[in-house]
N, C-alpha and C positions, 0 to 999 in steps of 0.2 A: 479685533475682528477674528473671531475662527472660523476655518476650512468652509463650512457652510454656507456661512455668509458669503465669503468671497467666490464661493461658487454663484452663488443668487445675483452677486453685483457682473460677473463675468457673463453669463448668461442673458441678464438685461444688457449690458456693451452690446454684446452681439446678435440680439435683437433689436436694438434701438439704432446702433448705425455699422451694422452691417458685419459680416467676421472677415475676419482674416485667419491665415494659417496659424498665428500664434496665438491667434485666444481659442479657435478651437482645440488648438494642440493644449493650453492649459485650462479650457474646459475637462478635455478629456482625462487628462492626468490628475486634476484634483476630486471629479468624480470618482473613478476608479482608486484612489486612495480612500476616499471617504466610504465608499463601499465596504472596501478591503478593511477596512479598521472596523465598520459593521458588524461584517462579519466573523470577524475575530472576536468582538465582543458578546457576541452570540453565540459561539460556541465554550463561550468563557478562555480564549487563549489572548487576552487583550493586557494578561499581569507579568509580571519580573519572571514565573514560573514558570511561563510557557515555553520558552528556549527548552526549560527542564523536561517539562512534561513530555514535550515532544521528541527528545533523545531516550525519552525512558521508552515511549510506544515503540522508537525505532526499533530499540533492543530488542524489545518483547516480540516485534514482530518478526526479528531476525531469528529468534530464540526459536520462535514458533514456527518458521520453515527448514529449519535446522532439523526440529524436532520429526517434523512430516517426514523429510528426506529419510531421515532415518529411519524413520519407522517402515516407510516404502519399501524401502532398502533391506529390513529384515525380515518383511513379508514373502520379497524375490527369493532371497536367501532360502527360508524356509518351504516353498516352495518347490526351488530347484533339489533341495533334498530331499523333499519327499517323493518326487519325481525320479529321482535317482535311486532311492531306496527300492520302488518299487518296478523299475525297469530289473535291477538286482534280483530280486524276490522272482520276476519272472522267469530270470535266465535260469535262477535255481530250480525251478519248478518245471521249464522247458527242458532243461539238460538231466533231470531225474537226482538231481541233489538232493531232493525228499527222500530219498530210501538213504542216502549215506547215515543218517542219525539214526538208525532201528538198530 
């Protein structure tokens, strides 16, 4: 008898003479397993490799905000120095530094 069937015969129980807390509490839990195995198998994560698969996406996803921060990170950076540069350039240009190079 697999999972399904024994969902079918649990189902008729508790249509035919009434539920109780523990058949719908193992209604509910063999549904929702047979769901879950569903959809595992739909997404094709139902083989030996899916443990695998699924620590590789971890990585890759870790890798992949790693990679954002950083990159954020060197945008601010760049940024604050050209901000800085150019606060410079002005002071040069308020205070008459422009004539020291002639």
């Amino acid at each position: 008898m697999n999972k399904t069937d024994m969902l079918a015969d649990l189902l008729a129980q508790a249509t035919g003479e009434g539920c109780e807390l523990v058949t719908l509490r193992a209604i509910a839990e063999e549904a929702s397993e047979i769901g879950a195995q569903r959809m595992l198998a739909h997404i094709g994560l139902d083989d030996e490799t899916a443990e695998d698969d699924l620590s590789e996406l971890r990585e890759l996803l870790r890798a992949w905000r790693d990679a954002k921060a950083s990159a954020r990170a060197a945008v601010v950076e760049w940024i604050v120095r050209g901000l800085l540069a150019l606060l410079l350039l002005g002071l040069a240009v308020r205070f008459g530094a422009s004539g020291m190079t002639q």
